[in-house]
NUFIGU-812772 format. One record per residue (C-alpha): residue number from 0; residue in three letters; chain; x, y, z. Coordinates in steps of 0.2 Angstrom, whole numbers, plus 5000, padded with zeros to 4 digits. Each point is the difference from the previous one (the first is absolute). Example, Ala and Ser with C-alpha at 12.3 -4.5 7.8 and 13.67 -1.06 7.14 Angstrom:
BEGIN
n	res	chain	c1	c2	c3
0	Ala	A	5062	4978	5039
1	Ser	A	5006	5017	4997
***
This chain:
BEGIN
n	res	chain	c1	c2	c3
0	Unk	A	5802	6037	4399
1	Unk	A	5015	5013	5000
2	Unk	A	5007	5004	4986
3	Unk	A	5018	4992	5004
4	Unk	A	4989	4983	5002
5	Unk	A	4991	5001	4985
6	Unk	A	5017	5004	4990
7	Unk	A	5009	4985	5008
8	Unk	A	4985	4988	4995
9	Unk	A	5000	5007	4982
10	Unk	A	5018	4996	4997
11	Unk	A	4997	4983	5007
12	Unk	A	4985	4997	4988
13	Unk	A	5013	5007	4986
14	Unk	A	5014	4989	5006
15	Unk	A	4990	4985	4999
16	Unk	A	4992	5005	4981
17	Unk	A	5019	5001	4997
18	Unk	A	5005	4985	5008
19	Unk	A	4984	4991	4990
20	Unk	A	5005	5009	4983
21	Unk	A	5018	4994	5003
22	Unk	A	4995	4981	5002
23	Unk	A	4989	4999	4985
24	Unk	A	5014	5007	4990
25	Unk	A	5010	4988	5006
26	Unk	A	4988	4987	4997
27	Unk	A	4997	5006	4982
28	Unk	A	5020	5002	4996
29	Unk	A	5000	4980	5007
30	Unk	A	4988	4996	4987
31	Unk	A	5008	5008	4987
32	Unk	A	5015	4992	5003
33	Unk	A	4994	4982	5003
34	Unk	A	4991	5001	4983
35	Unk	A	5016	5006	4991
36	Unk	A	5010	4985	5009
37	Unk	A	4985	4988	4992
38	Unk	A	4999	5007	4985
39	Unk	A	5019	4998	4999
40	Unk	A	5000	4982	5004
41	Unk	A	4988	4996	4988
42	Unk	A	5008	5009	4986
43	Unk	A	5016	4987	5005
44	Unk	A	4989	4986	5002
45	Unk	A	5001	4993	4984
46	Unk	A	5021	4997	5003
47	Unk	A	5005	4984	5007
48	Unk	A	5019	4999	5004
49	Unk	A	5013	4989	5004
50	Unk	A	5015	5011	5005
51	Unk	A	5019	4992	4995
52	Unk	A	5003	4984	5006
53	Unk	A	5020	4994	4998
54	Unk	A	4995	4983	4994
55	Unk	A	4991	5006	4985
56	Unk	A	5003	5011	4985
57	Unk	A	5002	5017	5003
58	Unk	A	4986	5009	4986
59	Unk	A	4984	5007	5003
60	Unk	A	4985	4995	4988
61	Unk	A	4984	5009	5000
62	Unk	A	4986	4991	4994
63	Unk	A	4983	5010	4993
64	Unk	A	4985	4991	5002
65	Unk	A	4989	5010	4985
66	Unk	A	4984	5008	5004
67	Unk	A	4992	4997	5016
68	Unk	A	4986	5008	5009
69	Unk	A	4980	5005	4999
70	Unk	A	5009	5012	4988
71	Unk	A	5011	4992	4987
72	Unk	A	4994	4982	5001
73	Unk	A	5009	4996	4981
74	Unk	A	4990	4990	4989
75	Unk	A	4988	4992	5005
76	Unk	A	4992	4983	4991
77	Unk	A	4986	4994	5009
78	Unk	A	5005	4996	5017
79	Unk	A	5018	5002	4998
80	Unk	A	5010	5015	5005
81	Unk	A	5017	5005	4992
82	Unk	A	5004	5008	5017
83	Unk	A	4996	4982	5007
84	Unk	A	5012	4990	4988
85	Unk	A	5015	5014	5002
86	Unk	A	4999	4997	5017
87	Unk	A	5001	4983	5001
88	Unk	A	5014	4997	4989
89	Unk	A	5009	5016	5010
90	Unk	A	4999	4992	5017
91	Unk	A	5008	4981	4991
92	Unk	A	5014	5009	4990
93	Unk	A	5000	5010	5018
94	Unk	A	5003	4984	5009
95	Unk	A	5013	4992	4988
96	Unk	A	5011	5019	5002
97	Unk	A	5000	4999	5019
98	Unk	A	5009	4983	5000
99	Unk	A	5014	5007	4991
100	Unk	A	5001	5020	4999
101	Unk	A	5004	5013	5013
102	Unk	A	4985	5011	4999
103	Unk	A	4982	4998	4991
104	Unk	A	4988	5012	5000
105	Unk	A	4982	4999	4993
106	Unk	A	4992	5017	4996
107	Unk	A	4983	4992	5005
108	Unk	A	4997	4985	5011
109	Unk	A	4982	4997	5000
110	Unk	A	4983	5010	4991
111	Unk	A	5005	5018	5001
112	Unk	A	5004	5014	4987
113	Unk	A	5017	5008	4998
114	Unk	A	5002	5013	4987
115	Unk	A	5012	4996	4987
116	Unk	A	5013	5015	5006
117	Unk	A	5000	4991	5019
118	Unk	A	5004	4985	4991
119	Unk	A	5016	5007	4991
120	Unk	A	5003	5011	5014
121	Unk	A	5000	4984	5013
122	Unk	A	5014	4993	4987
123	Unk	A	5009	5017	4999
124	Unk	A	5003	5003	5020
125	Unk	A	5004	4984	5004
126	Unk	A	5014	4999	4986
127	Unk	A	4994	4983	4991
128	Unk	A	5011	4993	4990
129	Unk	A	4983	4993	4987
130	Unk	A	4982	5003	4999
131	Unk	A	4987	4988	4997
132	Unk	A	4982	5003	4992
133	Unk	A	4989	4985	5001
134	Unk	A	4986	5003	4987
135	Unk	A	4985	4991	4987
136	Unk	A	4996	5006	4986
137	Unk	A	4980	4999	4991
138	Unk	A	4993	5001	4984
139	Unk	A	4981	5007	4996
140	Unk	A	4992	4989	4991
141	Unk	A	5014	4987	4997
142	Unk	A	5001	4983	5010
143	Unk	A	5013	4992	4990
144	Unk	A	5015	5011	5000
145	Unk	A	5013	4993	5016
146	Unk	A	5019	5003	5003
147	Unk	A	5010	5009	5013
148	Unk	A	5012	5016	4994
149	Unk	A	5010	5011	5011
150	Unk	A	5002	5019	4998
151	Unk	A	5017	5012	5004
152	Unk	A	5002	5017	4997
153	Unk	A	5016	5002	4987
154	Unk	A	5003	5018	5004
155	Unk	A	5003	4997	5019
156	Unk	A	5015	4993	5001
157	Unk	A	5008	4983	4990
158	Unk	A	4997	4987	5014
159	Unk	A	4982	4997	5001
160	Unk	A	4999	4994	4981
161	Unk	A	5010	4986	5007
162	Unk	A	4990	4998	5016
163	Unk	A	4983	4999	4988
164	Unk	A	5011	4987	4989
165	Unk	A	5007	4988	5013
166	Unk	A	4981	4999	5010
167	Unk	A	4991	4999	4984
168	Unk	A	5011	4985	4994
169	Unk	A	4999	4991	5016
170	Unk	A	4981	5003	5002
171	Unk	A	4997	4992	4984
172	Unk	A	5011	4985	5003
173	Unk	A	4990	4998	5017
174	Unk	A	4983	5001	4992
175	Unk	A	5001	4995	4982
176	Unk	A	4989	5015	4996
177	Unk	A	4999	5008	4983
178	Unk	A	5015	5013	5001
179	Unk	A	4996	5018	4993
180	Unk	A	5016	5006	5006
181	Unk	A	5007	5014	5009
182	Unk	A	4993	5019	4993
183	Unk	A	5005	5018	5003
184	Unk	A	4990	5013	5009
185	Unk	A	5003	5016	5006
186	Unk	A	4984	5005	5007
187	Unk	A	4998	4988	5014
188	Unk	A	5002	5010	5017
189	Unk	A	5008	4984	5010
190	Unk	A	5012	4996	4988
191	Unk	A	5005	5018	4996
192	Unk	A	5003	5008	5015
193	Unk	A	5008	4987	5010
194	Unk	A	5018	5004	5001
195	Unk	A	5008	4981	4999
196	Unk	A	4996	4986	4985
197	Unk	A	4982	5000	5001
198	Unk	A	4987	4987	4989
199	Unk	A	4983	4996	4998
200	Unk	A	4994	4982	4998
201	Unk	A	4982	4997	4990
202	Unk	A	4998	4983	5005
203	Unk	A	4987	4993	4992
204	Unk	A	4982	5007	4993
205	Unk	A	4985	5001	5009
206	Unk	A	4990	5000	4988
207	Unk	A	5007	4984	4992
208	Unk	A	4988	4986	5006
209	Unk	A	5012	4986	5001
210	Unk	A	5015	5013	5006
211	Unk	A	4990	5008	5014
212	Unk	A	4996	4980	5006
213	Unk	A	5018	4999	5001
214	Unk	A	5002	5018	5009
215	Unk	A	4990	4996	5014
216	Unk	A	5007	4982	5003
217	Unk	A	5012	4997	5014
218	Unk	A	5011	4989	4992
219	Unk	A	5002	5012	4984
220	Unk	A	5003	5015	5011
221	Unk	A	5016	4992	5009
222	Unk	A	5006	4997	4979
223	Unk	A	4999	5018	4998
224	Unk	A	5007	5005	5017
225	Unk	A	5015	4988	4998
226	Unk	A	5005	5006	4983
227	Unk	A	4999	5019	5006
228	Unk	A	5012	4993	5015
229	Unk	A	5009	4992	4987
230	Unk	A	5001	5015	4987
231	Unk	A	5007	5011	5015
232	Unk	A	5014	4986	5005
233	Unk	A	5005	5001	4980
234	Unk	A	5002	5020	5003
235	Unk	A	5009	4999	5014
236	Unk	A	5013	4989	4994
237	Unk	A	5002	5010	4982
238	Unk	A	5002	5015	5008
239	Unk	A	5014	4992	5013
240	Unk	A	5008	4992	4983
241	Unk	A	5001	5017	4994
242	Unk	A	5006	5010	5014
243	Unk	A	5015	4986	5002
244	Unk	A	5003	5002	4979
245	Unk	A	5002	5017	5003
246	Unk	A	5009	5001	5013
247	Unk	A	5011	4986	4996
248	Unk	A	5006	5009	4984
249	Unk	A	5003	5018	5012
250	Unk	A	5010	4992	5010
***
C-alpha cells in the first residue's frame, strides 16, 4: 500500500471516530437535557391551575396540602396519615374555590414531598393574594385532647391575623369543634416566607381517638373544607369593606 493510500484511509478511520465521537456527544447532551426538562415538570407538578376566567373573582389562592411523601408523611396513628387527611380536605376546599375564584393553585396534588421553601416559593412567583396550610396536630400519650387552632405570623405583615381569625371562626361554626383559637408563630417556614396573608389550619388531632374518627370521615371533611371556604369569603369581603372605607374618606 503507498503511502498516499495508507494516509487517505487513516484520515477516513479518523473522520469516522470523529463522526462516532460527535454522535455520542450528542446523544449524551439529549440526555442531559430530557432529564432537566423531567425533573422540571416534576418539580411543578404539584400546581394545579386555573388561569382568570371573566365570570369569576379575580384572586389567586394557594392552597398547602402539609406533609406528603415517603419522607414527611406527618403524624402518623395507626393507619392514618396526616399527609392523607391534608390532602383530602385540600382537593374539597380545592373544588369549592374553582366554582368561584380566578385561580387556584395546590402546592401538591397527590403523595409527593415538596419542601417547605417550594411551597412559599409556588405562592411567591405566582403572586397569591393568601396562602393556605392544611395541617393535624397529635399529642403523645394524650387521646383526649381535640380542637382546631390556626396559626399567623404577627411580624409579617397586619393581614394574615385576620385571615387566621375569619377561617378559624367559620371552621368552628362548620364543625362545632372545640375552638383553641388563632396563635402566633414566627418559626414556621410556609407562613413566614410567603410574601401575601398566609395561615396555617390544625384542624383536628390525630391523636384524639374520637377527633381522628371525625378526620378521616367524609362527611366531617367537607365541614372543615366548607368553613375554610367560608373563612376566606369573610376576608375577602373585610378587606374590600376596608379598601372602600378608605378610599371613600380620600376621596
Amino acid at each position: 500500500m503507498s503511502k498516499r493510500r495508507y494516509k487517505r484511509k487513516k484520515k477516513q478511520q479518523l473522520n469516522k471516530r470523529k463522526v462516532g465521537l460527535a454522535i455520542i456527544i450528542l446523544l449524551l447532551i439529549i440526555i442531559v437535557i430530557l432529564n432537566n426538562l423531567n425533573k422540571r415538570s416534576n418539580n411543578y407538578s404539584a400546581e394545579t391551575i386555573n388561569y382568570n376566567q371573566p365570570n369569576k373573582i379575580n384572586k389567586c389562592i394557594v392552597i398547602d396540602a402539609g406533609h406528603g411523601g415517603e419522607e414527611e408523611p406527618g403524624c402518623v396513628f395507626g393507619n392514618v396519615y396526616e399527609k392523607t387527611i391534608c390532602l383530602q380536605i385540600a382537593q374539597k376546599l380545592k373544588t369549592l374555590l374553582e366554582k368561584e375564584y380566578s385561580k387556584v393553585i395546590m402546592t401538591r396534588s397527590n403523595d409527593i414531598n415538596v419542601y417547605l421553601n417550594e411551597r412559599a416559593r409556588i405562592a411567591n412567583r405566582n403572586n397569591a393574594d393568601i396562602f393556605v396550610s392544611i395541617h393535624q396536630n397529635a399529642l403523645e400519650n394524650d387521646t383526649v385532647t381535640s380542637g382546631i387552632e390556626t396559626w399567623y405570623n404577627p411580624k409579617k405583615d397586619t393581614v394574615s391575623k385576620l385571615l387566621a381569625q375569619n377561617i378559624q371562626d367559620q371552621v368552628i361554626s362548620a364543625t362545632n369543634a372545640e375552638d383553641l383559637g388563632i396563635k402566633e408563630s414566627t418559626g414556621l417556614i410556609v407562613i413566614t416566607k410567603t410574601e401575601m396573608a398566609s395561615c396555617l389550619v390544625e384542624t383536628g388531632f390525630l391523636s384524639s381517638t374520637i377527633e381522628k374518627q371525625k378526620l378521616i370521615s367524609d362527611s366531617y371533611q367537607d365541614k372543615i373544607a366548607q368553613g375554610i371556604y367560608n373563612g376566606i369569603n369573610a376576608y375577602f369581603e373585610q378587606i374590600e369593606n376596608a379598601e372602600e372605607v378608605y378610599n371613600g374618606n380620600n376621596v
